[in-house]
N, C-alpha and C positions, 0 to 999 in steps of 0.2 A: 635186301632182296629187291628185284626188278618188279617195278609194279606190272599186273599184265598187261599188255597192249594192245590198246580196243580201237584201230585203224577204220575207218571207214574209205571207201576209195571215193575218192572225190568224182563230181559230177563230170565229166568229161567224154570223148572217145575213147575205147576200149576197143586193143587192139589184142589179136592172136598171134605171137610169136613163137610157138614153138617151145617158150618155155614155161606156159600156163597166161592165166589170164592178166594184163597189163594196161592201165590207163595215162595217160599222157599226164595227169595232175597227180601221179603218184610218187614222184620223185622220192617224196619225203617220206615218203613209208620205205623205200628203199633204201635211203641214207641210214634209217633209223635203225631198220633190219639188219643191215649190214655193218654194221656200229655198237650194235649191242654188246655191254660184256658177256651179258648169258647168251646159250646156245638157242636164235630162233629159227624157225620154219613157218613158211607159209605150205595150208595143204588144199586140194580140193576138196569137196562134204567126201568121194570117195577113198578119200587118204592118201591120195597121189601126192608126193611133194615135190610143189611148183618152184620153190626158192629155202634157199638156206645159209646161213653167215658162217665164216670159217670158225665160229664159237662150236656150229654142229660137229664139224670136220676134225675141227682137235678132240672133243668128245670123244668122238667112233673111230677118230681113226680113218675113217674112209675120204676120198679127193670129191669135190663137189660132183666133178659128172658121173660120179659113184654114186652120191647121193640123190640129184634132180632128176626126177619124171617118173621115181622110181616109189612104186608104194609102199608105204607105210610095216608095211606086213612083213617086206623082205628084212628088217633088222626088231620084230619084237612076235610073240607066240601068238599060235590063233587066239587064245582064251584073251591074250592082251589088245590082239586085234577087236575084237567084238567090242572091249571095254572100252576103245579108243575112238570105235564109229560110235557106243554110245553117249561118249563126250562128244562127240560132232552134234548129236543129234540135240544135248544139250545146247552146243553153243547155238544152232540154227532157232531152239526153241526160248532161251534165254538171253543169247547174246555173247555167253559167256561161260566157261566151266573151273574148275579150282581144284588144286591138287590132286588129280586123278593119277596113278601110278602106272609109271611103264620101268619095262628092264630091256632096252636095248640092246643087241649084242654087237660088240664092236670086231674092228676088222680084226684084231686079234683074239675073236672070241671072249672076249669079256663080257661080262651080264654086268650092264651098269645100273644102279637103282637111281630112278631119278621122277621128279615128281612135274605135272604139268598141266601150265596154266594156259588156256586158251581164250579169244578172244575173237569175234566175228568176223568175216571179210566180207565187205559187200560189194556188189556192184553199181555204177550211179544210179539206179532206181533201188536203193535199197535194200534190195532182195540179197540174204547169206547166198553165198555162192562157196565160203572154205572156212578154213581158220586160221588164225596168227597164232601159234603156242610155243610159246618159252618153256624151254627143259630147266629142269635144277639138281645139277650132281648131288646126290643125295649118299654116294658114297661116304663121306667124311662126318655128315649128320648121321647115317645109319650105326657109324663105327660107333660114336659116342653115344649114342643110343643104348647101345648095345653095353658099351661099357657100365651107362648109369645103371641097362638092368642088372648086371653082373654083381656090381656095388649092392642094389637095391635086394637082389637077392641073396649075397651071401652075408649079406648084415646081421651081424649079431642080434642087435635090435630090433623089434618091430617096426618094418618098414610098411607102407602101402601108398600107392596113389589115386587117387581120385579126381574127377570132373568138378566143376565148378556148383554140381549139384549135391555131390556129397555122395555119388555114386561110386563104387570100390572098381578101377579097372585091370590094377596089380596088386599084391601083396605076399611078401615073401615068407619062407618057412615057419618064422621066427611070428610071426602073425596068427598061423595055423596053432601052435604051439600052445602059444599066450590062450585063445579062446578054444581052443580045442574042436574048430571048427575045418572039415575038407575045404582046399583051395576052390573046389566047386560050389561051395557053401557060401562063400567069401564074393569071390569074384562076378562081377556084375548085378551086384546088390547094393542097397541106399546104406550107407552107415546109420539111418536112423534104422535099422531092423536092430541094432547091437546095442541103439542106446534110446536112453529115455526125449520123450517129445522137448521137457524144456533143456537136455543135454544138445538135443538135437538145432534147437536153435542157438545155443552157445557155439555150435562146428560151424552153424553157417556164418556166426557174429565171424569167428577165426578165419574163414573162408575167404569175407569180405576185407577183413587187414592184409590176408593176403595179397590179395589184388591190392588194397590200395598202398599197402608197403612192404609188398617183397616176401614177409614173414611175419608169423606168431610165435611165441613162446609159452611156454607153459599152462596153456588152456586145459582144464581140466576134464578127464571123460573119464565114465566107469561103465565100460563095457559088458554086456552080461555074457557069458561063456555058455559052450552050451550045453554043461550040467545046470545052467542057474544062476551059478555065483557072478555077482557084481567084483569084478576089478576096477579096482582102483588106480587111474594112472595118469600122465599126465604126456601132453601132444604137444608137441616140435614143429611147425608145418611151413614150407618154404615153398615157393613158387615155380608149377608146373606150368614152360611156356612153349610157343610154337615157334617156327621157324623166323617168324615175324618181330617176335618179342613179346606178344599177346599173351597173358595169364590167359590158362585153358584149362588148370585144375590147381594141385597142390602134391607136393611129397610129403608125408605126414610120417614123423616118427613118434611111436608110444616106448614109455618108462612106466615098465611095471611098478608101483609106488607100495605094491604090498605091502614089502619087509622094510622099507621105509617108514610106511605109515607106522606099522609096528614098533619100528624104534624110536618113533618119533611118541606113539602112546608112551611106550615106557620109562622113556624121558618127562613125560609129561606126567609118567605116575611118580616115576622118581621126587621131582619137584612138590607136586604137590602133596606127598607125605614125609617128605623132608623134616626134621628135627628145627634147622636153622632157616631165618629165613633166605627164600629163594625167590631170585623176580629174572625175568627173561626182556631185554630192553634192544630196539632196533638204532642204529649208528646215530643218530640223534639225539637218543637218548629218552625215546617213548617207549612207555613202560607196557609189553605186552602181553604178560602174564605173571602172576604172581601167587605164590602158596601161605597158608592160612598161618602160617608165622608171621608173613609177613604185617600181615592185617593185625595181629596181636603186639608185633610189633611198637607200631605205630597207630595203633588205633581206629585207621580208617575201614569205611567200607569196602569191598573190592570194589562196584564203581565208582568211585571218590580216587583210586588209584588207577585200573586198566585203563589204558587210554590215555593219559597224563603223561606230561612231560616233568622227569626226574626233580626238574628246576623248579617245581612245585614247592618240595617238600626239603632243599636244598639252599644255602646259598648260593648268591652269583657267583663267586671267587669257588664253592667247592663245584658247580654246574662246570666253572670250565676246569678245574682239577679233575672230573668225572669225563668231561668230554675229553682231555689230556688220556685216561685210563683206557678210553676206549681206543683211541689212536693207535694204544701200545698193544691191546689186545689185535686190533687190524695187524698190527706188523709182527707181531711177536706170538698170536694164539693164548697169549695170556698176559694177566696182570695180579699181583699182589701185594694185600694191608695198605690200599691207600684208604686212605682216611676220608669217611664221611660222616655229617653230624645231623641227620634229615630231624625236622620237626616234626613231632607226631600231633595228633589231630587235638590234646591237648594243651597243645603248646610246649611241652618240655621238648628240651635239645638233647636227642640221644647220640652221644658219640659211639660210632660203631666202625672195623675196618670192613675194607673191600675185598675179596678174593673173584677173580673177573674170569670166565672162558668164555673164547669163540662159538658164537652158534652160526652155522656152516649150511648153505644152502647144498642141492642135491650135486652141484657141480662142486661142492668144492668153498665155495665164495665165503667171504666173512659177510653175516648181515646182521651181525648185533651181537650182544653178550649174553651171556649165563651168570648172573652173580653173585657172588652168596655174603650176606651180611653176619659179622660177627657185636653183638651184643659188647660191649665193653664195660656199660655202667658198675657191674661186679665186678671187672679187672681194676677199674680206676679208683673205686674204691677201695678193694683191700691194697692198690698202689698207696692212696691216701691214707691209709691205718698203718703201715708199713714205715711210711714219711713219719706221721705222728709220731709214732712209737719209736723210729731213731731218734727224733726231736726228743721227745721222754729222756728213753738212754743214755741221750747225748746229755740233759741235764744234769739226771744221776752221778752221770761221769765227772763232771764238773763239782756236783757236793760232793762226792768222795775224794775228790783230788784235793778239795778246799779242807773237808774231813784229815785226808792224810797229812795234811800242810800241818795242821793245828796239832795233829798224834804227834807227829814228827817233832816237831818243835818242845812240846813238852818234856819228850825222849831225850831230844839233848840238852834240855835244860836241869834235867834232874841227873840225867850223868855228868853236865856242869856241877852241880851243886856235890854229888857223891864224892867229884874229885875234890871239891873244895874242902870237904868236910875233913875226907882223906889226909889231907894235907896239915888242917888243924891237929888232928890226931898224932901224927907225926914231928908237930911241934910243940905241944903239949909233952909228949913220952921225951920229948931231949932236954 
């Protein structure tokens, strides 16, 4: 944007030519005027315009001797004209005036929207004698304007905007909805009416990253509706700026967190009345919550576990097998039976398998596991009684075979001897 151009006319003669007032050491406000990318005009305090740059010309439309000497009034409405002498009156009493709005009409009847900065003209004593003011096609900003409200408003979600003070100056259906309040209700009110004093200064903590980075995320507010009910939700907020690039407020969007929260309780009753144990650990591998199995487990207190890192109660080599399990759960949404062996708080090593899910933030995101421990000490030993007990059988098997060796062999030895006997008999009888 062109900064405004606050010209003073330099000390010198001041001559009347017929095209307004002109000094001999103005050269350079000449050059400057005339050189402008934006559209300037020089005017007198009564709105006559003394000079203007082909920046005006392409604007309107109209050829400069269409536009010079000619007032103010002939290309904008009375109601704009008043508001434009009383930007005069500003700049004669300050020096200067900022974004005041005109709609000129060009030669082919266009209403253009454009916004305008002025800045003093004086003469070598001085004394305001006009204005310098810069137009700004405001066309192209009004469009997108228009568009972001269109956005803003047909947003599924609770949208609203607000000032830097926390004051509501838009907010669309899906706003009304959520709180059950009229857009009249809403609109040009403090968001502290909705929420609580230290919530209230949590919006402006948000406010302030705003500005100083663009956005916040996920800042928490619970809005009170206006049966009563506290919502629970959670705010979006990105940077509402001016023409300049100045943060001048924020766009805020809320996420109703009800039926979230909700499923987030029931998950959280799930766990904690859970048969087997259950612990919830963030990509790290810090242990964020855990159910009263688990504690029996292992023996520890729950703070002796919340808050810990799994590698506590782990080897190094199973810490990074476990960090391995999460990776897969990142990629894959799950993992299972990998093997952990944590030491409980009396020192025994209990080997237990892993079965690992995804816990999912509101977008979507992997931000740690769900994972459920199985007990093995009873599988491995009746695994170990099983061994035993083949080892046994496998014995038995061995004396029986040594058993049949010894049967066997008797067997043929007396059916040796039968024949032998046999045979005597038969030499005997001859």
């Amino acid at each position: 944007m062109a900064r405004p151009l606050e010209l003073g006319m330099q000390r010198g003669v001041v001559e009347a030519d017929g095209r307004g007032v002109k000094s001999r050491g103005s050269l350079d406000a000449d050059i400057i005027i005339a050189n402008a990318p934006d559209p300037v005009f020089v005017s007198d305090l009564e709105g006559k315009i003394l000079r203007a740059n082909d920046a005006v010309s392409q604007l309107l439309g109209f050829r400069q001797d269409e536009v010079l000497e000619q007032s103010l009034s002939r290309f904008i409405s009375p109601e704009e004209t008043r508001e434009f002498t009383a930007a005069l009156r500003e700049v004669v009493e300050r020096g200067v005036t900022r974004n005041a709005r005109l709609n000129p009409r060009s030669a082919s009847g266009e209403v253009i929207p454009t916004t305008l900065n002025a800045s003093a003209l004086r003469d070598p004593d001085g004394k305001v004698i006009g204005g310098i003011g810069i137009l700004r096609d405001m066309r192209e900003l009004d469009k997108a304007r228009a568009y972001a409200e269109s956005l803003i408003k047909n947003a599924p979600d609770p949208v609203f905007v607000s000032d830097l003070e926390g004051k509501i100056l838009q907010a669309n259906d899906a706003v009304s909805a959520l709180l059950g309040f009229r857009p009249d209700e809403v609109l040009e009110q403090s968001l502290s009416r909705f929420i609580s004093p230290e919530e209230t200064r949590e919006f402006t903590a948000a406010l302030r990253e705003v500005v100083a980075r663009g956005v916040t995320r996920n800042a928490r507010l619970n809005p009170r509706s206006a049966s009563g009910e506290v919502i629970p939700t959670t705010l979006n907020a990105s940077a509402l700026r001016n023409p300049d690039g100045k943060v001048i407020g924020a766009i805020g969007i809320l996420r109703d967190m009800r039926e979230l929260d909700k499923a987030r309780a029931y998950a959280e009753s799930l766990i904690k009345n859970a048969p087997d144990p259950v612990f919830v650990s963030d990509l790290e591998g810090k242990i964020l919550q855990a159910n009263d199995a688990v504690f029996a487990l292992l023996g520890f207190r729950p703070d002796e576990l919340i808050e810990q890192s799994l590698s506590r109660i782990i080897s190094p080599e199973e810490t990074r097998a476990f960090l391995a399990a999460l990776r897969e759960v990142v990629e894959r949404g799950v993992t299972r039976n990998a093997r952990l062996n944590p030491r409980s708080a009396s020192g025994e090593v209990i080997p237990t398998t892993l079965n690992a899910s995804a816990l999912r933030d509101p977008d979507g995101k992997v931000i740690g596991a769900i994972g459920i421990l199985r007990d093995m000490r009873e599988y491995e030993e009746v695994v170990r009684d099983l061994e035993q007990s083949k080892s046994e059988l496998q014995e038995k098997i061995l004396d029986l075979e040594k058993f049949e060796e010894v049967v066997v062999g008797r067997e043929l030895k007396m059916i040796a001897l039968e024949k032998e006997l046999e045979s005597l008999r038969k030499k005997s009888r001859g």
